[in-house]
C-alpha positions, 0 to 999 in steps of 0.5 A, spaced: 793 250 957 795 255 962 792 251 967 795 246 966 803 249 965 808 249 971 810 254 967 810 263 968 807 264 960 807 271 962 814 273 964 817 268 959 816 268 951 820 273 949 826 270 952 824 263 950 823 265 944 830 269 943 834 263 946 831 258 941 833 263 935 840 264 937 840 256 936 837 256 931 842 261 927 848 259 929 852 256 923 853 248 923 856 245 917 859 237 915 864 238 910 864 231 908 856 231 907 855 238 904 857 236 897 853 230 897 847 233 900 845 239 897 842 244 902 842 239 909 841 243 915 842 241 922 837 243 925 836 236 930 843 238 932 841 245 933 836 243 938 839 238 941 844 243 944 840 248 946 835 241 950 842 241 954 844 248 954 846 252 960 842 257 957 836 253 958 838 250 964 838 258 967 831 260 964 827 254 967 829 255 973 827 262 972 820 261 969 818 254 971 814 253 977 816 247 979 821 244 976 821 238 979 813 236 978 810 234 972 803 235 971 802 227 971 805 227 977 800 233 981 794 229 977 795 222 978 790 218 972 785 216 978 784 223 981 781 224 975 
């Protein structure tokens, strides 16, 4: 995986993994659903912050190598 991964798996994991805990801990809620729903949690919403966080936005920047490659992109189906 680490081959194919424009991505700096040395340096990264612990700040990847602290951001994703700080949005997973943080505290959303419905008052209009909470008492029909016993023990929903909003944890798609959670992510979906974070997918379009300036936090995430900074940390790949810092740790993707290139940003604006895909490994289809690199590895077209034909050059296999």
């Amino acid at each position: 995986m680490r081959d194919w991964a424009n991505y700096d798996m040395e340096n990264s994991p612990h700040e990847i993994e602290a951001l994703v805990d700080s949005y997973l801990a943080r505290n959303y809620h419905n008052p209009l659903v909470e008492p029909e729903v016993k023990g929903v949690r909003f944890d798609m919403l959670k992510c979906l912050d974070l997918y379009h966080s300036k936090e995430l936005e900074a940390q790949v920047k810092r740790f993707v190598i290139k940003p604006k490659r895909s490994f289809r992109q690199d590895n077209p189906p034909s050059a296999r």
